[in-house]
C-alpha positions, 0 to 999 in steps of 0.5 A, spaced: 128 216 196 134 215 199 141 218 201 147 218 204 152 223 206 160 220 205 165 224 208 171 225 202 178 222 205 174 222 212 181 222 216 184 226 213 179 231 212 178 231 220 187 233 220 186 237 215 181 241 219 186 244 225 191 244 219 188 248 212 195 249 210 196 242 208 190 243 204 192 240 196 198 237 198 199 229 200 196 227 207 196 219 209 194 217 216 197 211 219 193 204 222 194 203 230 202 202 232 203 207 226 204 200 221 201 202 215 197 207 210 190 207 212 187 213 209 190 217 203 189 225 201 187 225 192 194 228 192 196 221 195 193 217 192 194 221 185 202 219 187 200 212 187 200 210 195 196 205 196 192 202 202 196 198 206 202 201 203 207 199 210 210 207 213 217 204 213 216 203 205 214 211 204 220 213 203 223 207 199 217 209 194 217 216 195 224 219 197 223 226 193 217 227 195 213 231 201 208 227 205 205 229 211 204 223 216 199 222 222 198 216 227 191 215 228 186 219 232 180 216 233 178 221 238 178 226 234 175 223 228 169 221 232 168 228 235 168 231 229 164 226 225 159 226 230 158 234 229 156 233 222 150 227 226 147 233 228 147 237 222 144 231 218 139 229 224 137 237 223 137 236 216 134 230 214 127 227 216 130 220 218 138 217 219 142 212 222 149 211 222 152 207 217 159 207 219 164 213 223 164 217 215 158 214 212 150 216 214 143 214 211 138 219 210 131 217 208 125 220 205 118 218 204 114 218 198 112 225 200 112 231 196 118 236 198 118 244 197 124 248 198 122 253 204 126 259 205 132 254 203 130 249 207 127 242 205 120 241 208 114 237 207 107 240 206 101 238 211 097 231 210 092 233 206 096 236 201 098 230 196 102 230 189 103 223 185 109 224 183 115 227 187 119 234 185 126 230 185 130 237 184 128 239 191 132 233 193 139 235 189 139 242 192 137 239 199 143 235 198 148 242 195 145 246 201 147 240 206 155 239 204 155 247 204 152 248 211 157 242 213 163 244 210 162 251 213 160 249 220 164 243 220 170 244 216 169 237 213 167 236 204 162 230 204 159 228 198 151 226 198 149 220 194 141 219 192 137 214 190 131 209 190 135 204 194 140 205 199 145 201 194 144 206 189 144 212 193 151 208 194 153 208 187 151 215 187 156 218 192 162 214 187 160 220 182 159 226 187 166 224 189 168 224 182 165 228 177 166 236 180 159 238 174 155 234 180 156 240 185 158 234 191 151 231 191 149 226 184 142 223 184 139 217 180 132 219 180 130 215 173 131 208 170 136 212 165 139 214 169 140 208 174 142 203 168 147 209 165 150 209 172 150 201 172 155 200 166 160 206 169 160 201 175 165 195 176 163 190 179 168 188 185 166 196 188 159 194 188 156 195 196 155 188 198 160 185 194 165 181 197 173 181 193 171 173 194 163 174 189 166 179 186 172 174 183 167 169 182 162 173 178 168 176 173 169 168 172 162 168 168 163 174 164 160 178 170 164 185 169 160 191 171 154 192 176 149 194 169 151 186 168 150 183 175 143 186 174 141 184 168 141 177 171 135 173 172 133 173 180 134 166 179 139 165 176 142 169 182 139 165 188 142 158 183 149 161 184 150 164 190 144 161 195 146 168 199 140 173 201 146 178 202 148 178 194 140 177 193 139 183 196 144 186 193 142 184 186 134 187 187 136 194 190 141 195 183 134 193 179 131 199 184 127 194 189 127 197 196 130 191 199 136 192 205 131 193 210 134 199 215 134 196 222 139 191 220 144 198 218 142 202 224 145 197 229 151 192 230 148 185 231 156 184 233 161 189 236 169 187 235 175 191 237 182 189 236 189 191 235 196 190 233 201 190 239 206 195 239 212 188 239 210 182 242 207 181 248 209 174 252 207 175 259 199 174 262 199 182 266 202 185 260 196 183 256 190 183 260 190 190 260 190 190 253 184 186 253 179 190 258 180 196 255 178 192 248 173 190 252 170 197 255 170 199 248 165 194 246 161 196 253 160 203 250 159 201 243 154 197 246 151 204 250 152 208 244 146 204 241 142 202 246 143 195 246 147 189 250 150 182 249 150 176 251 156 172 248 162 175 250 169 173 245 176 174 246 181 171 240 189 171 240 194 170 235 201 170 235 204 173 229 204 169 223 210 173 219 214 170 225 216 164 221 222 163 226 216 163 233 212 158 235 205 159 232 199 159 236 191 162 235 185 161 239 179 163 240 173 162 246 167 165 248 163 165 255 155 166 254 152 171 259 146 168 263 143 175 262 146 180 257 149 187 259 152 193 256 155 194 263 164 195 263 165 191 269 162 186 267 164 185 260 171 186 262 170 180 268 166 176 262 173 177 257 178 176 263 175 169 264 176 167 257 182 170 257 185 166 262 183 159 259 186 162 252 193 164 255 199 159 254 205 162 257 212 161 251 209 165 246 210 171 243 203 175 242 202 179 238 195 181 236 189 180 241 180 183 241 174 182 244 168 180 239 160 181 243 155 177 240 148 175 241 147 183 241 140 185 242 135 191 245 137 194 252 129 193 254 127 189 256 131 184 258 131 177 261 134 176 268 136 171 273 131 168 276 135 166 282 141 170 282 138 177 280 140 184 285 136 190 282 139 194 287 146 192 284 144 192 276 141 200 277 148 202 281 152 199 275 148 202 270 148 209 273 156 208 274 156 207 267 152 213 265 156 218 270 163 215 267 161 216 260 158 223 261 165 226 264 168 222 258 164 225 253 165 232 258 173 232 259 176 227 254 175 220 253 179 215 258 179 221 264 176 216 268 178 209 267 177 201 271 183 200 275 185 194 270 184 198 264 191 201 266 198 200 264 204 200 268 209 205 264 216 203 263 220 208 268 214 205 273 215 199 278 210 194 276 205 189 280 212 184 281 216 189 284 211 191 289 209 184 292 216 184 293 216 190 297 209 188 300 212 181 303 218 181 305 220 190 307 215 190 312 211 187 318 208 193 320 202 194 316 203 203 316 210 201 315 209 196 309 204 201 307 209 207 307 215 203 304 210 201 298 213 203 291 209 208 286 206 204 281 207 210 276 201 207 270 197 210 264 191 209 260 190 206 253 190 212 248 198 212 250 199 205 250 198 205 242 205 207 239 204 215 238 211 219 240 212 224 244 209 231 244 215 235 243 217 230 237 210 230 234 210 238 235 216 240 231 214 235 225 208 238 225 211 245 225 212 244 216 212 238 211 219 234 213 220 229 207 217 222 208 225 221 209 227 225 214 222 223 218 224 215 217 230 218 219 228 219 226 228 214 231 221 214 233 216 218 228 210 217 230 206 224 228 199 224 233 194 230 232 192 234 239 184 233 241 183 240 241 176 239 241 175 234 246 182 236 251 182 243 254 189 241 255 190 240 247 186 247 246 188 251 240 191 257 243 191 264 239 196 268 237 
């Protein structure tokens, strides 16, 4: 049997944790550079908001309505996701992570009891033929109270004979209120019911692009997908995933769990805030798209040995000349190590970059990813001195982020030159030609004032974002200022940003 814990309205849920005034009223979270709607409340989406909806149009669709507004804060959603991790791995016998708000349980075919309102397993030499499911449907009621009262978050827990179905089961956890946040497919009634209520395009493994296609040969609901013959599905579609996909909806364990447990490739990417034309406005951009794949990678034990950087311009710029590429160098021994990573990405940066134009989105994508142990080396070229000594400058900088605050220390070309500060060109022109003398070059040297990452994505100022905190302005009100960016405080992570009790 299997499970899987779904956070309701992830983002929103995590804002609304430091914010329980906002509790029933509309709430959206806007994407990186505060561009469009990427997460809505059920109040919003009740008013109609849609994903994608771009913030400058909220006002125009909803000029009388109250609308709080959030930038992104993925170092708060990481945090308190990472809470209900701990929860569920004292929960549930095993889990991987499936995404930042969806986790999978799983369940051996054991006999279950209930101990004390824990979920236990009797010893080996006690064996049931058939499972107690019910047991099942009050661990999952118990787990979404504990993580409610421990976390402050509302999940919805589906369960199912396949990991698909366990999908399908959280959809009426959320829907349905009668299923206490916990809805559990554990008979072929069941399971066919669920599948005549289910459309389609929303079936886990079914792309927009196979979902047009199978409604093109009468295919309107997942009880009719599943009811093809398995041939027939291979004959269509020649896809293992679909494959797949249609075994699990007829009940056959067949997504195997190391695929969902770790990423065979990583991409982090953003959208600037404008567009950038010059190669040292742009490098750091892609190193620390570059860090975040290294400590994706560290994260889950693992190392890559392709790394890819992309550029594009941007493409709704009709008037601009268009350019987009995409290279990759392969790695002679695969790393998780930052500094590599970044030297890797900066190497394909510079063959890619083409002065003249004005870019507007760049990412790096890590391939060929693989276990951190063992790994092959270089046989002519290898310094186990020097791989230990990166890898515990790795382990001692992810600590102290984790300790203090994510980006408290960074690589040096991870920084950005703020807009008061004198960047590298006013520098080594002061270091050239003010000075002979190297104490006198060095004393006439100007302060390059930088900053790091989490501020270089389009927020607002701190005093801005704490008086549209203050109450609910109208979505108009807060286009009206110049720069409306509504970033939530780290209180969990920042003691900078600690919640102060009055």
């Amino acid at each position: 049997m299997y499970g899987i814990v779904d956070c309701d309205n992830c983002y929103v849920s995590c804002e609304r944790v430091f914010r329980p005034d906002l509790n029933g009223k509309p709430v959206v979270v806007l994407s990186n550079n505060d561009g469009c709607v990427v997460a809505r409340s059920n109040e919003a989406k009740k008013m109609g908001i849609k994903a994608g909806t771009p913030y400058f149009q909220l006002a125009q669709l909803y000029p009388n309505n109250k609308i709080a507004v959030f930038s992104s804060n993925y170092e708060l959603y990481g945090e308190l996701t990472g809470r209900i991790v701990e929860i569920i791995k004292q929960e549930a016998p095993a889990y991987f992570r499936y995404s930042i708000d969806e986790y999978f349980v799983y369940f051996p075919d054991r006999q279950w009891k209930m101990d004390n309102g824990q979920l236990t397993m009797p010893g080996d030499n006690f064996q049931f033929s058939i499972i107690n499911y019910q047991f099942l449907k009050t661990w999952g009621e118990n787990l979404h109270q504990r993580i409610k009262k421990s976390v402050g978050m509302p999940v919805s827990i589906g369960l199912g004979p396949t990991k698909t179905l366990a999908k399908l089961a959280s959809h009426f956890a959320k829907k349905y209120p009668g299923y206490r946040h916990c809805c559990m497919i554990d008979t072929d009634e069941k399971r066919v019911k669920a599948l005549k209520l289910y459309p389609i395009e929303d079936v886990w493994g079914i792309g927009r692009r196979y979902a047009a296609k199978l409604q093109t040969l009468g295919v309107q609901t997942a009880y009719d997908f599943a009811q093809h013959h398995g041939d027939w599905v291979r004959n269509i579609f020649n896809n293992i995933v679909i494959y797949r996909t249609w075994q699990e909806l007829n009940g056959i364990d067949a997504v195997p769990n190391e695929e969902m447990a770790k990423k065979k490739s990583i991409c982090t990417s953003r959208s600037f805030n404008g567009m950038v034309s010059d190669f040292e406005t742009l490098r750091p951009h892609v190193t620390n798209y570059a860090v975040r794949c290294a400590e994706k990678l560290r994260a889950q034990k693992t190392v890559a040995g392709v790394i890819g950087v992309f550029l594009n311009t941007n493409v709704f710029r009709e008037d601009l000349p268009q350019y987009w590429n995409f290279q990759e160098k392969r790695l002679i021994v695969p790393t998780c190590s930052s500094i590599e990573i970044v030297k890797a990405a900066t190497e394909v940066l510079e063959k890619i970059f083409i002065p003249g134009y004005k870019y507007k989105k760049a990412g790096v994508i890590v391939m060929s990813v693989g276990p951190n142990s063992p790994v092959q080396t270089d046989l002519f070229d290898y310094n186990a001195e020097q791989f230990q000594k990166m890898k515990r400058l790795d382990a001692a900088i992810d600590y102290i982020n984790k300790v203090n605050g994510s980006e408290t220390l960074v690589l040096g070309s991870q920084q950005y030159t703020k807009k008061d500060g004198k960047g590298k060109v006013a520098t080594e022109r002061e270091q050239s030609g003010a000075c002979s003398i190297s104490a006198e070059r060095k004393q006439a040297r100007p302060k390059v004032k930088v900053d790091v990452f989490a501020n270089a994505i389009k927020h607002g100022p701190k005093e801005q974002r704490e008086q549209s905190q203050a109450g609910l302005d109208s979505a108009e009100s807060r286009l009206r200022k110049s720069k409306a960016q509504f970033k939530s405080k780290n209180s969990t992570t920042r003691w900078s940003d600690i919640i102060v009790l009055k």
